[in-house]
FIVEXKOL-537051 format. One record per residue: residue number from 0; residue in three letters; z, x, y of N, C-alpha, C in turn. Coordinates in Angstrom, 1 decimal. Last residue first. Layout:
BEGIN
<pt resi="NUM" resn="ALA" n_z="Z" n_x="X" n_y="Y" ca_z="Z" ca_x="X" ca_y="Y" c_z="Z" c_x="X" c_y="Y"/>
...
***
This chain:
BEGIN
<pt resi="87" resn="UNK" n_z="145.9" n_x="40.1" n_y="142.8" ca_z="145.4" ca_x="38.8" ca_y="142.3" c_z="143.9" c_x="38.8" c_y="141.1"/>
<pt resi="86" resn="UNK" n_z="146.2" n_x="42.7" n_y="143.8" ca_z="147.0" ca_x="41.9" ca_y="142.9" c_z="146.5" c_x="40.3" c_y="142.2"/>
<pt resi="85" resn="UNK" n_z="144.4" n_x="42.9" n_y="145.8" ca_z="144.8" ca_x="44.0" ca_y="144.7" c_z="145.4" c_x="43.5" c_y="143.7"/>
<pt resi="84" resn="UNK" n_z="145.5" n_x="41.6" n_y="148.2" ca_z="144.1" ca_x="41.3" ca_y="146.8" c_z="144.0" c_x="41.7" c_y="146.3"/>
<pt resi="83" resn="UNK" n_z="147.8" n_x="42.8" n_y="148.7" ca_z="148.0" ca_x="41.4" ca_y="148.0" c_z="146.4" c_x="41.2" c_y="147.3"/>
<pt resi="82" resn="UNK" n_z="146.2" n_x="45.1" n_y="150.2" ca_z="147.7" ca_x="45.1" ca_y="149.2" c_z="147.5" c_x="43.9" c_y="147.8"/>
<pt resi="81" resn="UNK" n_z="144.5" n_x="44.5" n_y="152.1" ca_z="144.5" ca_x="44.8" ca_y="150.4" c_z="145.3" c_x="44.9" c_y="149.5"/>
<pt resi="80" resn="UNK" n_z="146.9" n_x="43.1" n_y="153.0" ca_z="146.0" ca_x="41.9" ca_y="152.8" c_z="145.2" c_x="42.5" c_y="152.1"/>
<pt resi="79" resn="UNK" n_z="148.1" n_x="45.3" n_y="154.5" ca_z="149.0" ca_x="44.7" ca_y="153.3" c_z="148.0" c_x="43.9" c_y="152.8"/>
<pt resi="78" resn="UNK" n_z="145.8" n_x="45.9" n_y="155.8" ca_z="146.8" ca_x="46.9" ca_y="154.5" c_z="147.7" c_x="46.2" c_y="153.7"/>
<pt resi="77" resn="UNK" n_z="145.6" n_x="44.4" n_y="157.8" ca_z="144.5" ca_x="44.5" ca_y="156.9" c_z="145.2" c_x="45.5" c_y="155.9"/>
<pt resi="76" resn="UNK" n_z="148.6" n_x="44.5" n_y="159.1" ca_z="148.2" ca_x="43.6" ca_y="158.3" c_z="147.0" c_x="43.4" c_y="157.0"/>
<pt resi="75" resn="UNK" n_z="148.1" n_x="47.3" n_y="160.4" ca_z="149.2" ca_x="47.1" ca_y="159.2" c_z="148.6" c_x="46.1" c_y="158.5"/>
<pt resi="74" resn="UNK" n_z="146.1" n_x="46.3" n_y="161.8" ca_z="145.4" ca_x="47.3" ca_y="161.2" c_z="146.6" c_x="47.1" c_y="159.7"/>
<pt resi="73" resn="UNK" n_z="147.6" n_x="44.8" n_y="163.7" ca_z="146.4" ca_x="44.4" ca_y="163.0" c_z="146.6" c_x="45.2" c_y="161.9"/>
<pt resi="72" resn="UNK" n_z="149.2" n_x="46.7" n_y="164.9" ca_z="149.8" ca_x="45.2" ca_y="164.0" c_z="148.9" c_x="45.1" c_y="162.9"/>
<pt resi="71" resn="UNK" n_z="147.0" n_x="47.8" n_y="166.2" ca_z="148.3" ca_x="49.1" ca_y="165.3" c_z="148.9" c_x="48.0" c_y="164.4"/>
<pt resi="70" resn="UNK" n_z="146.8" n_x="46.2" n_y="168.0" ca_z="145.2" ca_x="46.5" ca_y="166.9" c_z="146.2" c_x="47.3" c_y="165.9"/>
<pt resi="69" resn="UNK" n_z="148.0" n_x="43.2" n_y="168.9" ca_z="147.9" ca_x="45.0" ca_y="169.2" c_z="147.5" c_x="45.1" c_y="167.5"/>
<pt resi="68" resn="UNK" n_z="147.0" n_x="40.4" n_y="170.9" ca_z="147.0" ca_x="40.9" ca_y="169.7" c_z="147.1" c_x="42.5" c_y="169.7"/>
<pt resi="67" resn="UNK" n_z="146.8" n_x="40.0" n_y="173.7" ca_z="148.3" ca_x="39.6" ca_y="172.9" c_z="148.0" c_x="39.9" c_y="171.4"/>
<pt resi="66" resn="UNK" n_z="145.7" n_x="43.1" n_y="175.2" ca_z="145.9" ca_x="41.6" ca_y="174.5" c_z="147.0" c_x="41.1" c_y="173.7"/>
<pt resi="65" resn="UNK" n_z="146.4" n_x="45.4" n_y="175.2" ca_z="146.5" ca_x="44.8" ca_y="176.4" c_z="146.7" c_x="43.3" c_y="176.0"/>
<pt resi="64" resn="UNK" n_z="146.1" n_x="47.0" n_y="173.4" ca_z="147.0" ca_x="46.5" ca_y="173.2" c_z="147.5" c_x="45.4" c_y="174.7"/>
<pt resi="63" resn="UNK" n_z="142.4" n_x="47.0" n_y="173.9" ca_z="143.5" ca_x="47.0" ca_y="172.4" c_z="144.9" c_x="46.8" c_y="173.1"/>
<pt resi="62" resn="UNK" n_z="140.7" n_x="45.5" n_y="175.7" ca_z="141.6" ca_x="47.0" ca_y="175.9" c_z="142.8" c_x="47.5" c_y="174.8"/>
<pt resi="61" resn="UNK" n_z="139.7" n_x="43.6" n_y="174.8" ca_z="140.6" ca_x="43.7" ca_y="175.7" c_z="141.4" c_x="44.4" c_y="175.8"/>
<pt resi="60" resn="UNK" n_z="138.3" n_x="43.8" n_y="172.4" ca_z="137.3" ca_x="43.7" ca_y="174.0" c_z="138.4" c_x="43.8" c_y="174.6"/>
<pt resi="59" resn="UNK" n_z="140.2" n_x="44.2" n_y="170.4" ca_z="139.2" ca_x="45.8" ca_y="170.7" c_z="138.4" c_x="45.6" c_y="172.3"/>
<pt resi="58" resn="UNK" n_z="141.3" n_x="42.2" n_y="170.1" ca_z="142.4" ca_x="43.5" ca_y="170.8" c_z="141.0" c_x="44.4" c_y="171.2"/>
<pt resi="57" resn="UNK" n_z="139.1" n_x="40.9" n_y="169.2" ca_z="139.8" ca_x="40.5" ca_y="170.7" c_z="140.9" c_x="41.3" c_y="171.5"/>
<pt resi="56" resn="UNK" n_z="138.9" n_x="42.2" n_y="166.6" ca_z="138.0" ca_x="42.2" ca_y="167.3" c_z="138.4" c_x="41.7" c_y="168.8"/>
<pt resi="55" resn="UNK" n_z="141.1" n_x="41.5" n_y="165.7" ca_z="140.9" ca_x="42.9" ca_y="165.7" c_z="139.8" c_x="43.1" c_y="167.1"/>
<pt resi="54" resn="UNK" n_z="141.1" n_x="38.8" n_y="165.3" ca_z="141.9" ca_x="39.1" ca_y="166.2" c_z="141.7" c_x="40.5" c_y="166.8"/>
<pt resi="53" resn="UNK" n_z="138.8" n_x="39.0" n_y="163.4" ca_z="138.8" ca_x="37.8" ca_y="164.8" c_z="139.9" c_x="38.5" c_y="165.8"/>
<pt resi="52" resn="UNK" n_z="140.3" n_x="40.0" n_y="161.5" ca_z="139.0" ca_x="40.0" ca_y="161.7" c_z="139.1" c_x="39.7" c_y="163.1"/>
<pt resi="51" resn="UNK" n_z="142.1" n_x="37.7" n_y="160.8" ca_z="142.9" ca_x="39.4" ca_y="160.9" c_z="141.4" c_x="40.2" c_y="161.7"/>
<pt resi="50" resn="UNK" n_z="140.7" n_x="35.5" n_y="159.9" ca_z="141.7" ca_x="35.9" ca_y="161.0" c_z="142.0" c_x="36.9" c_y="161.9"/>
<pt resi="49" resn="UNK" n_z="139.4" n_x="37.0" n_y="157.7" ca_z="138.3" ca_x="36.6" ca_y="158.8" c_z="139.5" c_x="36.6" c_y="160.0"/>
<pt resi="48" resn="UNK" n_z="141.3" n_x="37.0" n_y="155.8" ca_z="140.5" ca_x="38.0" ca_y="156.2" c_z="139.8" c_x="38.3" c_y="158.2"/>
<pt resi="47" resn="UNK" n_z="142.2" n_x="34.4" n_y="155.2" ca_z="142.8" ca_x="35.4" ca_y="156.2" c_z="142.5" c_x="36.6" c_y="157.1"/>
<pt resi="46" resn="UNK" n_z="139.8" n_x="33.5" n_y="154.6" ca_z="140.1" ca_x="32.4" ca_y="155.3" c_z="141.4" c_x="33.8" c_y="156.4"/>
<pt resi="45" resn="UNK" n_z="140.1" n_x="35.0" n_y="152.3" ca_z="138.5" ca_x="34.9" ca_y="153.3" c_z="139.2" c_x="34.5" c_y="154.4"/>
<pt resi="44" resn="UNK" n_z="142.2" n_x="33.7" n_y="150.8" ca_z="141.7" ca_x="35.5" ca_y="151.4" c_z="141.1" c_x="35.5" c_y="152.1"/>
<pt resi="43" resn="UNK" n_z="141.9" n_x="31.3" n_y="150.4" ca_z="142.7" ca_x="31.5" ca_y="151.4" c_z="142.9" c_x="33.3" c_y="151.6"/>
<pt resi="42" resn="UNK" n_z="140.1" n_x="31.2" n_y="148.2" ca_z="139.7" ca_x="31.3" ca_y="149.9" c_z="140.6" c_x="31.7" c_y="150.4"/>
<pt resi="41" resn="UNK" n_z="140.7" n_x="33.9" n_y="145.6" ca_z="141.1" ca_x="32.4" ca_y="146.3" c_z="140.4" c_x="32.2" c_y="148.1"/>
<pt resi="40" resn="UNK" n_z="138.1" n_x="36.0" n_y="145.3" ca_z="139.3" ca_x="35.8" ca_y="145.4" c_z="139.3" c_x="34.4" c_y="145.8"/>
<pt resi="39" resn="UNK" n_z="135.8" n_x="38.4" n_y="144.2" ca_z="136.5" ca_x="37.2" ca_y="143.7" c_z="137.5" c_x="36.8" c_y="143.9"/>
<pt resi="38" resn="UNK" n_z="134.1" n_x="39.8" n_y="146.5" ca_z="135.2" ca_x="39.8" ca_y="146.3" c_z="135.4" c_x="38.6" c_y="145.7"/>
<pt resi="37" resn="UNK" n_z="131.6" n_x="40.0" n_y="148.0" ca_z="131.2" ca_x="40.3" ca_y="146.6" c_z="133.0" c_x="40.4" c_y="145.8"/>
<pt resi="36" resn="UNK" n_z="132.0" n_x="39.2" n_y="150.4" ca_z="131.5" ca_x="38.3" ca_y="149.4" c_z="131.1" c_x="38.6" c_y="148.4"/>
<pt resi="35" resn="UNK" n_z="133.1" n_x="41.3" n_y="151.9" ca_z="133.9" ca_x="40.6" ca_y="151.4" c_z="133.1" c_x="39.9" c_y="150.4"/>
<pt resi="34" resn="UNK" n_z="131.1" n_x="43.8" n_y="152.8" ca_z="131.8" ca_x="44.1" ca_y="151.3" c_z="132.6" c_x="42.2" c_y="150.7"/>
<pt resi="33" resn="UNK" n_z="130.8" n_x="42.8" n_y="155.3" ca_z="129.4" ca_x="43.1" ca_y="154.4" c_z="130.2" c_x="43.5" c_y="152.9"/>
<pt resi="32" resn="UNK" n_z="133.3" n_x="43.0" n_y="156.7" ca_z="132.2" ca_x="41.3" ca_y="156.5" c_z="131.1" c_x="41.4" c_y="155.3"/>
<pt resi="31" resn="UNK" n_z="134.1" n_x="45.5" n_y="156.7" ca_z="134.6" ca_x="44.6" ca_y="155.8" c_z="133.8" c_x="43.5" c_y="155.5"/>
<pt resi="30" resn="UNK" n_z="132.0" n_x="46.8" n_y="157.8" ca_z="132.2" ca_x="46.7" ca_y="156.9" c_z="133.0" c_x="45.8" c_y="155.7"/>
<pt resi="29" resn="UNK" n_z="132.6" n_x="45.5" n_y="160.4" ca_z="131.1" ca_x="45.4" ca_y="159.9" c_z="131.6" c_x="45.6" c_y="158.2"/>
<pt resi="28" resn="UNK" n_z="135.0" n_x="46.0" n_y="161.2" ca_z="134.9" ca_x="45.2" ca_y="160.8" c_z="133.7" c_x="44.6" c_y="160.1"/>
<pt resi="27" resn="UNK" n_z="134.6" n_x="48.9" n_y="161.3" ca_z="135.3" ca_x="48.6" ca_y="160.4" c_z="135.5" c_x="47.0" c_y="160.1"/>
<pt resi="26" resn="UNK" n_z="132.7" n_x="49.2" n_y="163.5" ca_z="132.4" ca_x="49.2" ca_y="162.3" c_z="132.9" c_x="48.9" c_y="160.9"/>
<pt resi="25" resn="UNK" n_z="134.1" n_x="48.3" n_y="165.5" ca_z="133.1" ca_x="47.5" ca_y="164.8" c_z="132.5" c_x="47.9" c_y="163.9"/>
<pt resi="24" resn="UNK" n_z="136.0" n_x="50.3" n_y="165.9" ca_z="136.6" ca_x="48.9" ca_y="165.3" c_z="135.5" c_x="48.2" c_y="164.6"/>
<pt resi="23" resn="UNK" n_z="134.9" n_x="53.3" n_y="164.4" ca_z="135.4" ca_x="52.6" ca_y="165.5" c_z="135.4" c_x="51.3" c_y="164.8"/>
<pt resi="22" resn="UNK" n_z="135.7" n_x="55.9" n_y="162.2" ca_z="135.0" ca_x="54.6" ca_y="162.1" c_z="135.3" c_x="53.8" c_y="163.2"/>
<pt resi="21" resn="UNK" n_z="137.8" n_x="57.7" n_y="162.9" ca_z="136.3" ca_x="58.5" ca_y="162.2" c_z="135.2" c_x="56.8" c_y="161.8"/>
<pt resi="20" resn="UNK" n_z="140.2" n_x="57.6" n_y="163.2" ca_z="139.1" ca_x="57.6" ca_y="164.5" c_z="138.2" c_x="58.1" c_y="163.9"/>
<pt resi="19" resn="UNK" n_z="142.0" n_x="57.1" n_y="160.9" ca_z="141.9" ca_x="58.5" ca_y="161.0" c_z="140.7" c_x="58.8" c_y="162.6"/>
<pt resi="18" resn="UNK" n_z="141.5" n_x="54.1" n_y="161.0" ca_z="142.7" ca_x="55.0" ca_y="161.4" c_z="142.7" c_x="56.1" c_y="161.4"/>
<pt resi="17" resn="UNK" n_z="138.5" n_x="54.0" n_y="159.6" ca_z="139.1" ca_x="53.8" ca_y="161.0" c_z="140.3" c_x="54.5" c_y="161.6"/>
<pt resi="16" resn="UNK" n_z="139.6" n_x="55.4" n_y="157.5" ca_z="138.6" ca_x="55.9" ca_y="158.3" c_z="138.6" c_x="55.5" c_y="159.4"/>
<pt resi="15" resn="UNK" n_z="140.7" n_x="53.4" n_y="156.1" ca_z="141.4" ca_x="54.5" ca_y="156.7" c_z="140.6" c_x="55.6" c_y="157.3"/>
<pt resi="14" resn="UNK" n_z="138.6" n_x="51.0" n_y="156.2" ca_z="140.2" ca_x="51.1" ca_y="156.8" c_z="140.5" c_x="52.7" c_y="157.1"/>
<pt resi="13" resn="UNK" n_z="137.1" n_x="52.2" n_y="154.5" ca_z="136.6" ca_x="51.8" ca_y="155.6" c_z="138.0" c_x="51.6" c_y="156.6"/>
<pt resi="12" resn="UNK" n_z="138.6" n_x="52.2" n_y="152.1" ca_z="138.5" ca_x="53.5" ca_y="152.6" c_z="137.6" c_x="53.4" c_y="154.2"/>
<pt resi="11" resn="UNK" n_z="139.4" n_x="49.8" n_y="151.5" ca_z="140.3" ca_x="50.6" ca_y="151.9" c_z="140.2" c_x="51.9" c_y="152.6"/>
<pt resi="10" resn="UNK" n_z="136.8" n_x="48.7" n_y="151.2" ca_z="137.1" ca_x="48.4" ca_y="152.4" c_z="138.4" c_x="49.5" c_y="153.2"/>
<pt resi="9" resn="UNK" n_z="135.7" n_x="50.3" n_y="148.9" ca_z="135.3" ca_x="50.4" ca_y="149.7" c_z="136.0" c_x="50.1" c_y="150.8"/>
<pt resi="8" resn="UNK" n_z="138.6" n_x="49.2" n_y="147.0" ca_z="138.0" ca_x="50.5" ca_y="147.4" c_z="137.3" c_x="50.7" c_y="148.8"/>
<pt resi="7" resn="UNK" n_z="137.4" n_x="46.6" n_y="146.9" ca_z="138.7" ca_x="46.7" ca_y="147.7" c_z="138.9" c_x="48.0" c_y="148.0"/>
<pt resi="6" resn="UNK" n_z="135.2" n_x="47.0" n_y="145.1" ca_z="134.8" ca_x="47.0" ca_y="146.5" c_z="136.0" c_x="46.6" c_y="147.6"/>
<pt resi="5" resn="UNK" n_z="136.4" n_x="47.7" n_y="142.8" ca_z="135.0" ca_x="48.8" ca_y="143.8" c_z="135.2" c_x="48.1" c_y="145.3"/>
<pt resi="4" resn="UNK" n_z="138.0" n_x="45.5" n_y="142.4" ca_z="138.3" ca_x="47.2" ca_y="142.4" c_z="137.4" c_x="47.8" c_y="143.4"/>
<pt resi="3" resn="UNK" n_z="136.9" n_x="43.4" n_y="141.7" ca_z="137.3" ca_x="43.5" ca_y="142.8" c_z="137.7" c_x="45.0" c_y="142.9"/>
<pt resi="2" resn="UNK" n_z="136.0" n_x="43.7" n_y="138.7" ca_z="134.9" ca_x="43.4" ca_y="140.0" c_z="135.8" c_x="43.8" c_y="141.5"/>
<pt resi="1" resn="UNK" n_z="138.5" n_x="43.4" n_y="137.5" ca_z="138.6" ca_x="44.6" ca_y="138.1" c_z="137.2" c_x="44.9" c_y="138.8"/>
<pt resi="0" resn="UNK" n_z="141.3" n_x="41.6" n_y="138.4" ca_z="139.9" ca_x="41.5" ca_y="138.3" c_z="139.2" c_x="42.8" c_y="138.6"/>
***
C-alpha cells in the first residue's frame, strides 16, 4: 500500500531519531500516535503498536531498564513492527 509508505517513513525516521538521542521517548511516542491513523493496516497493527507504546512509555517512568520492560527490547521491537507493516 503505498498510502502507507509516507508515513511508515515518518515514524521510521521518528524512531531513529530517538535512538540517535535527538527525540526523547515522548516524543517518539507522540509521534507515532499522531502518524498511526493515517496507516491502512489490519488492527492487529494498532492493537500492537499501542502495546509496544504502553510498555515504552513504563520503561521511560521507571528509570528505563529498571522496569520489567527494557526500552533497548522495545525500541528492536518498534523496528521489526515497521518491518512487518511495510509488508502488508
Amino acid at each position: 500500500m503505498s498510502g502507507n509508505t509516507t508515513t511508515l517513513a515518518t515514524m521510521r525516521e521518528a524512531l531513529d531519531r530517538h535512538l540517535r538521542g535527538d527525540l526523547p521517548v515522548d516524543g517518539l511516542i507522540a509521534a507515532w500516535r499522531e502518524a498511526a491513523p493515517a496507516l491502512a493496516l489490519p488492527p492487529v497493527f494498532g492493537q500492537a503498536m499501542e502495546e509496544l507504546l504502553r510498555r515504552l512509555e513504563m520503561s521511560a517512568a521507571f528509570a528505563q531498564d529498571s522496569c520489567s520492560f527494557s526500552s533497548t527490547a522495545i525500541t528492536d521491537q518498534l523496528t521489526r513492527w515497521l518491518d512487518k507493516a511495510a509488508t502488508v
